[in-house]
Backbone as CSV, one residue per row, in Angstrom:
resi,resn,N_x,N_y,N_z,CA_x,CA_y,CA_z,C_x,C_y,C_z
1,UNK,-24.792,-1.261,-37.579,-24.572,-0.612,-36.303,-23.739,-1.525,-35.408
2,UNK,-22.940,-1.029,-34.901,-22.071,-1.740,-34.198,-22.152,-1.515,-32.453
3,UNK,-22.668,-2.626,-32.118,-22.957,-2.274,-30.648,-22.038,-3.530,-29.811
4,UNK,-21.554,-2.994,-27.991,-20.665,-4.040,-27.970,-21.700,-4.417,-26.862
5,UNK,-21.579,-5.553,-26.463,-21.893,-6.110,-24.921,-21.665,-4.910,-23.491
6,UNK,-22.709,-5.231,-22.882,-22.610,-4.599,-21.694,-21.109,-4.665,-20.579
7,UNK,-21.071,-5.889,-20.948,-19.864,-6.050,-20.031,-18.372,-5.885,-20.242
8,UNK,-18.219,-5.397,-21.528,-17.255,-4.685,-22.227,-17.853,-3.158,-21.985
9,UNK,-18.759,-2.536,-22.186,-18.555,-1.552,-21.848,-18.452,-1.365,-20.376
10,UNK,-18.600,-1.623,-19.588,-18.807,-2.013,-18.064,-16.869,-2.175,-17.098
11,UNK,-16.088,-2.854,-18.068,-14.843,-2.961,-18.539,-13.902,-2.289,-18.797
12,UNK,-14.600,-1.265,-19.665,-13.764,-0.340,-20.361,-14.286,0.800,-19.607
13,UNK,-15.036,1.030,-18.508,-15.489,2.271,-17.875,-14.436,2.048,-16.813
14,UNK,-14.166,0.833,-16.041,-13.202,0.704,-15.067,-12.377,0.766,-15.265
15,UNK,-11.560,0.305,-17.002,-9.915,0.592,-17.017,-9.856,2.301,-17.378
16,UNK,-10.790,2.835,-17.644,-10.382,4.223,-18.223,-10.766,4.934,-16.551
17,UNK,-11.434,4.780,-15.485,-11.371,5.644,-14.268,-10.074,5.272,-13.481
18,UNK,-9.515,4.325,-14.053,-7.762,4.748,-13.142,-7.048,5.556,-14.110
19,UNK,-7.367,6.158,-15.100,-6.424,6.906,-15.890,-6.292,8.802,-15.634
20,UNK,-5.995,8.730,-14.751,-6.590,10.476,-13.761,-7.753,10.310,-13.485
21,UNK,-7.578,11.295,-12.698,-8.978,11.761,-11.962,-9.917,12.247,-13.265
22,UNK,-9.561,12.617,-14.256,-10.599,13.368,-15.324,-11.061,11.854,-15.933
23,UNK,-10.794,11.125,-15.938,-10.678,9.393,-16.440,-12.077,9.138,-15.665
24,UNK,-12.041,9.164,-14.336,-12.420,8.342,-13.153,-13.979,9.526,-13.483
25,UNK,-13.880,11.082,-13.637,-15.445,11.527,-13.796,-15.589,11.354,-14.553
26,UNK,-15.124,11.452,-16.202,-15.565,10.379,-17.133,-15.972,9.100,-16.982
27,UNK,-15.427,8.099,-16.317,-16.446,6.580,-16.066,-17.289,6.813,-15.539
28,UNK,-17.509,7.762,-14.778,-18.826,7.981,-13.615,-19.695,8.659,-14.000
29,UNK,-19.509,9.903,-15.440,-20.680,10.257,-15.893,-20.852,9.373,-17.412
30,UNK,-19.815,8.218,-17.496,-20.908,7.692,-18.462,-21.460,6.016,-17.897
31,UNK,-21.349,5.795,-16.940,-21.804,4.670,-16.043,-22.954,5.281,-15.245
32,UNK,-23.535,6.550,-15.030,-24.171,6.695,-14.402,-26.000,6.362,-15.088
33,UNK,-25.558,6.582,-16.784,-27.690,5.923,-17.114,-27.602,5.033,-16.790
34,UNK,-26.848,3.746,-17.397,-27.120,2.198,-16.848,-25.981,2.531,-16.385
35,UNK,-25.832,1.819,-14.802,-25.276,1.183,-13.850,-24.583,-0.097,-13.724
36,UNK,-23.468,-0.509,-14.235,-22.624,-1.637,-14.304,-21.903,-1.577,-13.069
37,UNK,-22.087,-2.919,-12.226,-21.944,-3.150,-10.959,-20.252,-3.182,-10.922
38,UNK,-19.898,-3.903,-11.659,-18.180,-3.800,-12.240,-17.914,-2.154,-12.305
39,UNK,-18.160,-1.994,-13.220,-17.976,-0.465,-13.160,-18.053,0.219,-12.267
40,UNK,-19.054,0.806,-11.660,-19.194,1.010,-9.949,-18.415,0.812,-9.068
41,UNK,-17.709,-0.250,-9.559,-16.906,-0.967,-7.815,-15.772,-0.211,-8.549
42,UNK,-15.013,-0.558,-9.615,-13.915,0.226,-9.818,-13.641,1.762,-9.746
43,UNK,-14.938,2.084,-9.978,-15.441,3.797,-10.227,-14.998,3.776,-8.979
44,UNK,-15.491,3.441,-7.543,-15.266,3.838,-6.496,-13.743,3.917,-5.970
45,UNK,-13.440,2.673,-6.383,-11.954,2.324,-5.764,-10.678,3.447,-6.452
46,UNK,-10.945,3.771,-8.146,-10.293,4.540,-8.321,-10.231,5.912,-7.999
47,UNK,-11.681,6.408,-8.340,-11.628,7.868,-7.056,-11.397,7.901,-5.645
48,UNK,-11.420,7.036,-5.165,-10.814,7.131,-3.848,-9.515,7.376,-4.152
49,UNK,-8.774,6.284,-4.955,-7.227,6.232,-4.441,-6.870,7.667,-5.589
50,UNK,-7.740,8.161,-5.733,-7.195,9.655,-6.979,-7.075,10.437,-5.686
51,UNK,-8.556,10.730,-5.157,-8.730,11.939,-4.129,-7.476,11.611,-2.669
52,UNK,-7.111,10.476,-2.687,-6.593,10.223,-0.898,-5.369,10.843,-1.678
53,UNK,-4.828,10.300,-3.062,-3.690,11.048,-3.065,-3.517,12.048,-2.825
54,UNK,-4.161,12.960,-3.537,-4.349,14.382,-4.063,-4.496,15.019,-2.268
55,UNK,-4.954,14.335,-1.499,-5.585,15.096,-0.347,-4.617,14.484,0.707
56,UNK,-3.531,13.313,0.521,-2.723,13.377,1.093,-1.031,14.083,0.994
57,UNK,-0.987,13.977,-0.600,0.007,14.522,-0.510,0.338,16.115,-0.263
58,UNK,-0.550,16.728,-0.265,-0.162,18.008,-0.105,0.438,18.029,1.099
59,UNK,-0.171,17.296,2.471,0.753,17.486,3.511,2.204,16.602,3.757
60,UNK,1.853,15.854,3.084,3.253,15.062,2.847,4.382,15.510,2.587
61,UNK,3.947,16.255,1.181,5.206,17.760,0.877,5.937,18.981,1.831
62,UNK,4.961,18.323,2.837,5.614,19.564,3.737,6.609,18.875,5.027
63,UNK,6.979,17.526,4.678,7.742,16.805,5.428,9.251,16.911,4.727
64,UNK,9.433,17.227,3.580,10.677,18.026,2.515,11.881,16.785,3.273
65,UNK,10.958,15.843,2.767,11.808,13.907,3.278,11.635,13.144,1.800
66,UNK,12.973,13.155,0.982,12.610,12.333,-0.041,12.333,10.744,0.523
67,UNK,12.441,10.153,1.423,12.670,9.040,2.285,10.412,8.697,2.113
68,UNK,9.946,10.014,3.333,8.878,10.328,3.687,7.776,10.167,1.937
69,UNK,8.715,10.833,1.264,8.010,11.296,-0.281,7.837,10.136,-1.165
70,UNK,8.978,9.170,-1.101,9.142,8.018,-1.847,7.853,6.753,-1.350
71,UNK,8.197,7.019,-0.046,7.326,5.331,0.206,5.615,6.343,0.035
72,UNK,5.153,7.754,0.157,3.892,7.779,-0.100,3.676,7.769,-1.674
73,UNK,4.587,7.570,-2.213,4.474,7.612,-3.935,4.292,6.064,-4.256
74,UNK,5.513,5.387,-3.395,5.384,3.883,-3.823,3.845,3.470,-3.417
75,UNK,3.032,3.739,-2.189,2.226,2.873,-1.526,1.080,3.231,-2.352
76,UNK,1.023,4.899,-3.086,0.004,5.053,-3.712,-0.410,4.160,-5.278
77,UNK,1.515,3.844,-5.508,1.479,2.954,-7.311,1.175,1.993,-6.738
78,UNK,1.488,1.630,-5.912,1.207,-0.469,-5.485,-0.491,-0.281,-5.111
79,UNK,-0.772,0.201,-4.633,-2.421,0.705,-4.735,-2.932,0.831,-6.185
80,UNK,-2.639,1.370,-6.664,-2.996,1.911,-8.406,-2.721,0.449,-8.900
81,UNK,-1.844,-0.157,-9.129,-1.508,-0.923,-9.669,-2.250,-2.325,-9.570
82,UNK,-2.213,-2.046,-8.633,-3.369,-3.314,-7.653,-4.601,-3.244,-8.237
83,UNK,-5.094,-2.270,-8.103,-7.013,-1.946,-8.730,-6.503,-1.865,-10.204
84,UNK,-5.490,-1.257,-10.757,-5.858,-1.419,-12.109,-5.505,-2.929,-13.067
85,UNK,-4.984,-3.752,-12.559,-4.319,-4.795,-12.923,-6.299,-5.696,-12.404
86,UNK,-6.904,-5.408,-11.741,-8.152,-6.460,-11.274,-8.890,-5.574,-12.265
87,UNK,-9.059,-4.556,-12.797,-9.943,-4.032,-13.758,-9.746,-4.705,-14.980
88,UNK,-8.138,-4.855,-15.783,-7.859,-5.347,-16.499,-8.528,-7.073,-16.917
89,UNK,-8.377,-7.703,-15.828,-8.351,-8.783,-15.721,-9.978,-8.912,-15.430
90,UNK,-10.792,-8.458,-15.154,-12.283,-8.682,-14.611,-12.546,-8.894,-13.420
91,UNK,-11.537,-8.538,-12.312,-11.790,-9.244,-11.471,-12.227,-7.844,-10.383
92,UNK,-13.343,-8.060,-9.235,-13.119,-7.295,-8.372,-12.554,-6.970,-6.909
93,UNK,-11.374,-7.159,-7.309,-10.770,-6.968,-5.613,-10.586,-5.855,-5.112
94,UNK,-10.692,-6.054,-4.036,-10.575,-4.504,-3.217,-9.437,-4.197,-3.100
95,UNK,-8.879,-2.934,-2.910,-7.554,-2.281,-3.155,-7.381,-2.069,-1.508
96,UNK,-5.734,-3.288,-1.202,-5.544,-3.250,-0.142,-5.658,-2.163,1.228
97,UNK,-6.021,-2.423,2.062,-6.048,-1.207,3.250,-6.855,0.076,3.360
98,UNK,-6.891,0.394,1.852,-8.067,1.451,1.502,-9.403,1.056,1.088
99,UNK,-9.822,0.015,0.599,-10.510,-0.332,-0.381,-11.871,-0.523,-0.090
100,UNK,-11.936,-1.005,1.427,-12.993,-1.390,2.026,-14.256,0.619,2.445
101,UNK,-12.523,1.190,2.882,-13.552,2.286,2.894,-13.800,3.585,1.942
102,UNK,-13.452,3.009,0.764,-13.889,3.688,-0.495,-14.743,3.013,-1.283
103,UNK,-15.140,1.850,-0.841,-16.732,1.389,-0.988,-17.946,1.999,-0.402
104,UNK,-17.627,2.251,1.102,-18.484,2.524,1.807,-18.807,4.415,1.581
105,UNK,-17.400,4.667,1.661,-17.497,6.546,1.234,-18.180,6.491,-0.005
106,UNK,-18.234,6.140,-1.207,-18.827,6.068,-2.471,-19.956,5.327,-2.679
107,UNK,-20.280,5.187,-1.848,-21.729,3.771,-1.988,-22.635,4.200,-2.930
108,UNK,-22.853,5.729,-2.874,-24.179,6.676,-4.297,-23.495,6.433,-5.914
109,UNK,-21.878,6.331,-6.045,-21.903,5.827,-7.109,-22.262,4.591,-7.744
């Protein structure tokens, strides 16, 4: 039987919830029997920065500003990129400017 360490799976729940939003309820319904604190923190940070997109850009689109369109695309990858590069690596940093309050909005995960 091949079983891995907790903290590999714990690991691999945080790099797979930045991979879409279907990623991010996948880590969260399989992090939810045991609770990996790693996991958790990323679980949070990546559904946040899934949902702010999703719930910002719709009005964004209605600014019909590739200028307006570009920097909310860039700020959302340098965000993404940010949390997923500290998942990779083990580390937990908070994802600049947002990060603090997609801890606090998600605290039940």
């Amino acid at each position: 039987m091949n079983t891995q360490p907790e903290e590999n799976n714990g690991k691999t729940y945080a790099i797979v919830s930045y991979l879409t939003i279907i990623g991010s309820i996948i880590a969260m319904v399989l992090n939810s029997e045991k609770k990996d604190p790693f996991a958790s923190f990323h679980i949070r940070q990546a559904l946040g920065l899934m949902l702010g997109f999703f719930a910002l850009g719709y009005p964004i689109g209605f600014f019909d500003s590739w200028m307006v369109s570009s920097a909310f695309y860039l700020f959302f990858f340098i965000l993404w990129i940010f949390g997923f590069i500290g998942a990779l690596q083990g580390q937990m940093n908070l994802v600049p400017i947002l990060g603090p309050f997609f801890q606090k909005l998600f605290k039940s995960i």
